[in-house]
C-alpha positions in Angstrom: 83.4 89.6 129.9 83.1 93.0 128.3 84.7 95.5 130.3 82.4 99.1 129.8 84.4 102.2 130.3 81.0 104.3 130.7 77.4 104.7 129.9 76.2 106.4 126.4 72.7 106.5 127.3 72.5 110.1 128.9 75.8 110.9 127.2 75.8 114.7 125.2 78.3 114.9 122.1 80.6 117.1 124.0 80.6 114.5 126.6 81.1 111.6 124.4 84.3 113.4 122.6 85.5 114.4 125.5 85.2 110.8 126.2 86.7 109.6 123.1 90.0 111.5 124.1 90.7 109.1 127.1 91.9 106.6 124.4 92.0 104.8 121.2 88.4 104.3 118.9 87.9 102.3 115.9 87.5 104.8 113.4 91.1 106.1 115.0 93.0 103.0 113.4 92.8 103.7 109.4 94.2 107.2 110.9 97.4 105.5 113.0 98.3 103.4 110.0 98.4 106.2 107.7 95.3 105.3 105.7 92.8 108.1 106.0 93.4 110.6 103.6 91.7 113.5 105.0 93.2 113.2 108.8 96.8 113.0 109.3 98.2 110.9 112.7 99.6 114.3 113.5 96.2 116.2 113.4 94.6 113.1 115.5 97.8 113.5 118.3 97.1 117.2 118.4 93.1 116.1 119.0 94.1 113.0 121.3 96.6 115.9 123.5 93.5 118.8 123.6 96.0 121.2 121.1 93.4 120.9 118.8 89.4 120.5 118.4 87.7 117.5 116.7 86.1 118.6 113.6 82.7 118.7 113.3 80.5 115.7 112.0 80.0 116.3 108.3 77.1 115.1 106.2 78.2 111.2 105.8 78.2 110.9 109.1 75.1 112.5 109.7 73.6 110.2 107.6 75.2 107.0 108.9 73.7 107.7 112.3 70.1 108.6 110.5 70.4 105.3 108.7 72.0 103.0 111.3 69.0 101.8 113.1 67.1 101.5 109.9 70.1 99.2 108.7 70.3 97.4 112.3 66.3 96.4 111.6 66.5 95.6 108.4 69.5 93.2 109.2 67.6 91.8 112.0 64.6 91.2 109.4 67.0 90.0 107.0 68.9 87.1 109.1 66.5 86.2 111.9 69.4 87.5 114.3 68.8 90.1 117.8 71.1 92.5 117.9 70.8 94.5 121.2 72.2 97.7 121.4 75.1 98.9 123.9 75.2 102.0 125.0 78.5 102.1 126.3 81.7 103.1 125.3 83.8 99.6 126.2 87.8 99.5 126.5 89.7 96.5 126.3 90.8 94.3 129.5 94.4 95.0 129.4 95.0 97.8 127.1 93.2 100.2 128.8 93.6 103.2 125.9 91.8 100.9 123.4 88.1 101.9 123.4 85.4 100.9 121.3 81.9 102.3 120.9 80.1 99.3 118.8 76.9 100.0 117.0 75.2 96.7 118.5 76.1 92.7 119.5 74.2 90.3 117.3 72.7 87.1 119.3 73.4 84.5 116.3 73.1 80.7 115.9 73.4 78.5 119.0 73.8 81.7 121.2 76.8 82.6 119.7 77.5 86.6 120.1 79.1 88.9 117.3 80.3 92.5 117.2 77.4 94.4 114.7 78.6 97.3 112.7 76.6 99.5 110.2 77.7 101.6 107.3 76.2 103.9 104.6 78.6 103.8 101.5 78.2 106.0 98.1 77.2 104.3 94.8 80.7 105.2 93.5 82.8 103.1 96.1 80.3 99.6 95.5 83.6 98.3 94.0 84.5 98.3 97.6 82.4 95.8 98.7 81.9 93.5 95.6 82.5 89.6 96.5 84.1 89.3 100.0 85.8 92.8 100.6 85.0 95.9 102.7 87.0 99.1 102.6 90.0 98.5 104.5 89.6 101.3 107.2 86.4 99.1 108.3 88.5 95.8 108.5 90.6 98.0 110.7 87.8 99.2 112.8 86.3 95.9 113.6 89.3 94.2 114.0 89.9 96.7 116.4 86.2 96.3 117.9 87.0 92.6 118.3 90.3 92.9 120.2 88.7 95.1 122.7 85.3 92.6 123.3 87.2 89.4 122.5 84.7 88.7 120.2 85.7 86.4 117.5 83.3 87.8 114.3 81.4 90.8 113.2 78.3 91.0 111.2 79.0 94.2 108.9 75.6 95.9 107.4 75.9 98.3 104.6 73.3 100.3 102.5 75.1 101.2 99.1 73.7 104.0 97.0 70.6 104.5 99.2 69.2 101.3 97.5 71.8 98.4 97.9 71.6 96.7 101.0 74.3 94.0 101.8 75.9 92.1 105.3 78.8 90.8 105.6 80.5 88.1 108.2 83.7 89.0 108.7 86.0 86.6 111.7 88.8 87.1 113.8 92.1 88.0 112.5 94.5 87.6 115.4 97.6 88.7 113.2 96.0 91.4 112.0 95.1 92.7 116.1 98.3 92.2 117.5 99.6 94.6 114.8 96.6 97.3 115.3 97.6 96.7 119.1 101.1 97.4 118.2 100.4 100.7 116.2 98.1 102.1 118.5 100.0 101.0 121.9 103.5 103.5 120.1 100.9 105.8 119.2 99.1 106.1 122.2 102.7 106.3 123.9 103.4 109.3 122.3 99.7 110.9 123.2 100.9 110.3 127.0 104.8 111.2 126.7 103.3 114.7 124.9 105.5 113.7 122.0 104.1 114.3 118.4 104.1 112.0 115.5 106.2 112.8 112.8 105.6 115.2 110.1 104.7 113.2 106.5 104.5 113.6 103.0 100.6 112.8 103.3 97.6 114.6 101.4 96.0 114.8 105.3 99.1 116.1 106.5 99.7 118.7 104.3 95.9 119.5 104.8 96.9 120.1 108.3 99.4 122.6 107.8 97.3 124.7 106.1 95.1 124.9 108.5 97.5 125.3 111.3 98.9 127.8 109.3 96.6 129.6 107.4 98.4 132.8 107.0 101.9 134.5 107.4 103.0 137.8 109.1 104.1 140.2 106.7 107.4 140.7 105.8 108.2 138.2 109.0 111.7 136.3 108.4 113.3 133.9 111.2 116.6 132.0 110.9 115.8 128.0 110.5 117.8 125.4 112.2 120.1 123.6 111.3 118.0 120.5 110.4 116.6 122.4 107.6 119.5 121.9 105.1 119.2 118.0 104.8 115.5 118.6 104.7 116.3 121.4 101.4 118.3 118.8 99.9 115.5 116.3 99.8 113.0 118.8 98.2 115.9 120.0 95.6 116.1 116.0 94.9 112.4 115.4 94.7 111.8 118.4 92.7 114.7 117.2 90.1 113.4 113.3 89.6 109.7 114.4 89.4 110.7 117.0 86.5 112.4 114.0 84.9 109.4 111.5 85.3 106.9 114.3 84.2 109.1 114.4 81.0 109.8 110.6 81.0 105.6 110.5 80.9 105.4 112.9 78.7 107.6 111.8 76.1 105.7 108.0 76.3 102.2 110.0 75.4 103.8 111.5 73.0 105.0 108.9 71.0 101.2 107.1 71.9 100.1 109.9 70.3 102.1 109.9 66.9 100.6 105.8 66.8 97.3 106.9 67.6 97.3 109.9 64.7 93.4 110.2 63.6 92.0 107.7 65.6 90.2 108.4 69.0 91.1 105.2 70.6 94.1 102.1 70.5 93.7 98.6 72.0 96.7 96.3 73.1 96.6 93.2 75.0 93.7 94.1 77.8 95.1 97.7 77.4 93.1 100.3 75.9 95.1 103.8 74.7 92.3 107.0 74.3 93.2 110.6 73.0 89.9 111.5 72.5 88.0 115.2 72.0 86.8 117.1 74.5 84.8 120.6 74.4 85.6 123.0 77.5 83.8 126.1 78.0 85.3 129.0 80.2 84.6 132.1 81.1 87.4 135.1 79.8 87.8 136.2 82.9 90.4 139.4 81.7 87.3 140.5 79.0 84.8 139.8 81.5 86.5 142.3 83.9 87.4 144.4 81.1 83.8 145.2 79.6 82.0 144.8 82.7 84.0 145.5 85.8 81.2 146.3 88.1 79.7 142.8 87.7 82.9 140.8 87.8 83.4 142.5 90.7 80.1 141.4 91.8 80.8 138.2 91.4 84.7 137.4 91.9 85.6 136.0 95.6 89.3 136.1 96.6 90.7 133.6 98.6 94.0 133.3 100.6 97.0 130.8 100.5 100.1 130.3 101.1 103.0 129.8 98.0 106.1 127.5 99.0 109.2 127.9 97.5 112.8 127.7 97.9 115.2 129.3 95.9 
């Protein structure tokens, strides 16, 4: 029995992310274990505990929702197979945080019901989906989808460049759930005990602090804690052995080099070794302003950052 947490139909976007705050949804998992590279756990706590909005929708999603009931009938065309649509955001029996908003349930052989799931991917990532993978942040997701229906399989429906349209059946992985139900139960612990995830080393997460932090006060100095000396030490360390593996990597091209002389590429094994030539063009930006300062001015835009250092 599929428990619904509410009706979709009628549902606004405000009111569906307001919605989406009460818990856990699928495409929250790959963000818990760390995986998404543009949200950082942190950044999803801040959204989960209202500190922070949810960004807007950008253009792939956009698309995928365009695209997803052209991809639902053309699945259904495809395999034979109903697939009704719910509009309902659904949570799961016991853990009440875990929420899942499925794109439709596919009425298959002999009755039997599975989770459906659609997906626009770009051209480049088809290496994604060769032979019997899928990007591992939608394993996540409908994994995640089955734990909260119970459903044991999920039909996932892709368009690939526009052009390349592929399903997929992907079953049950109950090792797989109890971890995601792990993950997301000490994450969702932290949403409701107001206490953040910690800070990591993470593209995302370092992403965030910019934008938490866009700017500084000027000439503004504070006295940091006492936890900041161990935390010194770690970046004096890191700073040391990544100046020793740049010239470690260095000195191994090099030497490539020297072998290499003339020749554009060298072949070992499997392994092939290019230095080949490549034509830049770029714009002297000191003569440009030089000669013509009222057009470089024209065109120059000036951005802001912020420079860390510790000396």
């Amino acid at each position: 029995m599929i428990d619904v947490m509410v009706s979709t139909k009628n549902m606004t976007r405000n009111e569906w992310l307001d919605f989406r705050k009460c818990g856990i949804g699928g495409s929250d998992v790959a963000i818990i274990c760390g995986l998404n590279k543009y949200k950082a756990p942190l950044q999803l706590w801040m959204e989960k505990t209202g500190q922070l909005e949810p960004e807007e929708a950008g253009e792939p999603a956009y698309w995928g929702n365009v695209m997803e009931p052209i991809i639902r009938n053309e699945f259904a065309n495809k395999t034979g197979f109903k697939v009704d649509i719910i509009n309902s955001i659904l949570r799961h029996p016991v853990h009440t945080f875990m929420l899942a908003n499925v794109d439709g349930i596919v009425l298959g052989e002999n009755g039997k019901k599975s989770i459906f799931e659609a997906k626009t991917a770009s051209a480049y990532k088809v290496e994604q989906w060769v032979d019997n993978k899928i990007p591992e942040e939608y394993m996540l997701q409908i994994q995640h989808y089955m734990a909260v229906t119970g459903f044991s399989s999920t039909y996932i429906a892709a368009l690939i460049g526009g052009n390349k349209f592929i399903y997929k059946l992907i079953e049950r992985d109950d090792e797989l759930i109890d971890m995601i139900i792990q993950l997301e139960y000490n994450f969702w612990n932290s949403v409701e005990s107001n206490v953040p995830p910690d800070v990591d080393g993470s593209e995302s997460c370092s992403n965030l602090m910019n934008k938490l932090y866009p700017s500084a006060e000027n000439k503004s100095k504070i006295i940091l804690p006492s936890e900041a000396l161990p935390l010194i030490e770690q970046y004096n360390s890191a700073k040391e052995q990544e100046k020793l593996f740049s010239e470690m990597k260095d000195e191994a091209s090099n030497k490539l080099k020297v072998m290499l002389g003339e020749n554009e590429t060298g072949i070992i094994n499997d392994i092939t070794v290019s230095w080949k030539n490549v034509i830049s063009e770029r714009i002297d930006t000191k003569r440009f302003k030089t000669e013509v300062p009222e057009i470089y001015d024209y065109y120059v835009s000036k951005t802001s950052s912020r420079r860390f250092t510790i000396k």
